[in-house]
N, C-alpha and C positions, 0 to 999 in steps of 0.2 A: 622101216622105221620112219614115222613121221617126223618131218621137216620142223623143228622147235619153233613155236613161234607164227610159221607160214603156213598159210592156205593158198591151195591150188585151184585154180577153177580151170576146169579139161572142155575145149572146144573143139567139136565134130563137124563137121560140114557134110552133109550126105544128099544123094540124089540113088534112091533106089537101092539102097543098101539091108533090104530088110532081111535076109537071110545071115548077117555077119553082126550086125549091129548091136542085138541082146548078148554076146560072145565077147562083143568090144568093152562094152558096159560092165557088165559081170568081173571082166580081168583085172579093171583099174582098183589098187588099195584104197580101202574107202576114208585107210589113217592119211591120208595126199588128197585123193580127187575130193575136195570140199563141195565142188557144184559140179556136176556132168552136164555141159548144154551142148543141144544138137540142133544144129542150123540148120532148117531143112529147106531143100529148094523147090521142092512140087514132087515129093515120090510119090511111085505109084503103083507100091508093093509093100506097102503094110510099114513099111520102116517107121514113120511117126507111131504109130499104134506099138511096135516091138518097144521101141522105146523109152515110152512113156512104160508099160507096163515092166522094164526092166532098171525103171528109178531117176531117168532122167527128164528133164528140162527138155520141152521142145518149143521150139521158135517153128513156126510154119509161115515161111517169107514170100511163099507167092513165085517170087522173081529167082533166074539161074545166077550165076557167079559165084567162083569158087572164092575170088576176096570180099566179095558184098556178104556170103557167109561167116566167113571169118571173124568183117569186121561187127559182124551185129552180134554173134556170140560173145564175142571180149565187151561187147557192150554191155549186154545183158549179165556178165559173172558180178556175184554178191559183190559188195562196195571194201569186205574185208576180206578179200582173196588178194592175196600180193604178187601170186604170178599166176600167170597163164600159161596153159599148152596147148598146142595145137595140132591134131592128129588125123590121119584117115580113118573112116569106119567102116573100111573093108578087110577088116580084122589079119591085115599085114603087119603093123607095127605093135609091140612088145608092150601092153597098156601092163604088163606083170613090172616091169622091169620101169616103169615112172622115175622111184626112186633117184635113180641113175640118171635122170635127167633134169629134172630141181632139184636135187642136191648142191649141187655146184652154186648156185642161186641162193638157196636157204643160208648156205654157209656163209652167204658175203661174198663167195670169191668169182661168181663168174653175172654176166645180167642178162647175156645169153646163151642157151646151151641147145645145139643143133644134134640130132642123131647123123650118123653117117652110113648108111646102107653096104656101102663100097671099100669101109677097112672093118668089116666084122662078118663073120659067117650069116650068108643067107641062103635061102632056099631055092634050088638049081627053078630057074622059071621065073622065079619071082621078079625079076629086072630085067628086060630085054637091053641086047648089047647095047642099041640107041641111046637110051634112058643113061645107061652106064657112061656113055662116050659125049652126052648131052653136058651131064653133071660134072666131067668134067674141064669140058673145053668153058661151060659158065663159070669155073672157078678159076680158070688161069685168067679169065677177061675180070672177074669181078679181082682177083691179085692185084693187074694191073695197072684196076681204077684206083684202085684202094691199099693197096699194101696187105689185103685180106686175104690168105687164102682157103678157099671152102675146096672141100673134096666130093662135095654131095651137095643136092638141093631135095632133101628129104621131107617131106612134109611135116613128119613127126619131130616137135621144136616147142624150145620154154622158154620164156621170157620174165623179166621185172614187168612188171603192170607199167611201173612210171616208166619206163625205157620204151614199151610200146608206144605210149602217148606222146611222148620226146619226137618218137621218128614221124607221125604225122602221113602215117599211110592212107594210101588215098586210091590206089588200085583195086579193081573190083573183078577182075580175071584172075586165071592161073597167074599172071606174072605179081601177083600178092607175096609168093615166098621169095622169090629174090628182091624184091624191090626191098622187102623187110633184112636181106641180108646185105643190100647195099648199103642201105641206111643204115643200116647199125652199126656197120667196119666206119662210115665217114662220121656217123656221129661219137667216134670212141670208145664205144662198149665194149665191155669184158667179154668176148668171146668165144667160148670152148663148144669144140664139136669133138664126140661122143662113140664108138664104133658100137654100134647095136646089132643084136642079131633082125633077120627080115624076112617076112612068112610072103606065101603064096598069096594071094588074098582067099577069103574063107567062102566066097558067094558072088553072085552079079558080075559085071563085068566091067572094066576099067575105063574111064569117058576122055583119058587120054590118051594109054596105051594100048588099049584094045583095039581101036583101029585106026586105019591112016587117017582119015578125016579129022579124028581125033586130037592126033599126034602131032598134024600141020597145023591147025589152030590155034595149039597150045603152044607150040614152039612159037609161032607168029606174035602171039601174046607176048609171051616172055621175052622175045627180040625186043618189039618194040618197048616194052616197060622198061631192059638194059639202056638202050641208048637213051629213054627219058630223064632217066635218074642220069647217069654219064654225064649228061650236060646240065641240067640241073645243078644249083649252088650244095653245097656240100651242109649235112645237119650238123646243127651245132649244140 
């Protein structure tokens, strides 16, 4: 059922996702996703091309970063879309199952709604223990900045338009999604995180967890962006 009222604009970050992407696109209700925009970072396997012919908005940015993508898709959503989402396009996360995550937003009652991979049925593979044991030692530390506690740092996550613009995100790495959940515990926001179920991914291969180079990077990222925000004045 569409969100009374509210338009969604659905934000994809992709770097070589062409085999998942037309699959990603396709699943999202087209009564919710009012805009599809795909932030694309330099692929080099058809994914803008799938894209495009599969209905969506693409940005071709030239430059990597998985928050520099982010922030230039929530740029680019229509000027009357009232929230955003923000998803992977390696056809892991539930674009069926939207609903469930603006809702809560649509209603009033929440301004942020985060999925949770780690209290809902997912698919054996899909999360290496790492990932599992990552997500949740950042959520007792982001608890104890904040009184917050997250159980996942899932990618797949919706927000108020105004709520994003409040927090003033400014990270252009992986450490985009927590910086976005620190912010949002210090600057007050309504909360709720969401148990979803979590697929395999469908294609290509993971620029995190596929391998260790990856994986240290990305964790190095996210370290430092914690302690940034940590010391940093709290949003108001």
């Amino acid at each position: 059922m569409a969100a009374a009222g509210k338009r969604a604009a659905i934000v994809i970050p992709t770097l070589n996702e062409g085999q998942a992407i037309a699959g990603v696109i396709g699943e999202l209700p087209g009564d919710i996703a009012a805009a599809i925009i795909i932030a694309d970072s330099g692929s080099q396997d058809g994914t803008q091309e799938a894209a495009r012919a599969a209905g969506a908005h693409v940005l071709e940015l030239g430059v990597r970063g998985y928050g520099r993508a982010c922030a230039a898709g929530a740029a680019a959503a229509p000027a009357d879309c009232d929230i955003i989402v923000f998803m992977d396009g390696d056809g892991a996360d539930r674009g069926d199952l939207l609903a469930q995550l603006v809702g809560p937003i649509a209603a009033g009652e929440a301004d942020f709604v985060i999925a949770s991979r780690t209290r809902a049925l997912r698919e054996p593979g899909s999360m290496n223990v790492h990932q599992v044991f990552a997500g949740w030692l950042l959520g007792l530390g982001i608890g104890a900045l904040t009184g917050t506690r997250y159980r996942d740092m899932c990618a797949y996550r919706a927000i108020r338009r105004s709520a994003l613009a409040r927090l003033e995100l400014r990270e252009m790495t992986y450490g985009w999604n927590i910086e976005m959940q620190i912010k949002a515990a210090q600057a007050g926001l309504r909360i709720r995180e969401i148990p979803l179920p979590y697929r395999c991914r469908a294609g290509g291969s993971s620029k995190v967890a596929g391998n260790l180079r990856g994986t240290l990077r990305a964790s190095w990222q996210i370290l430092t962006v914690f302690i940034r925000v940590a010391r940093s004045a709290p949003v108001r």
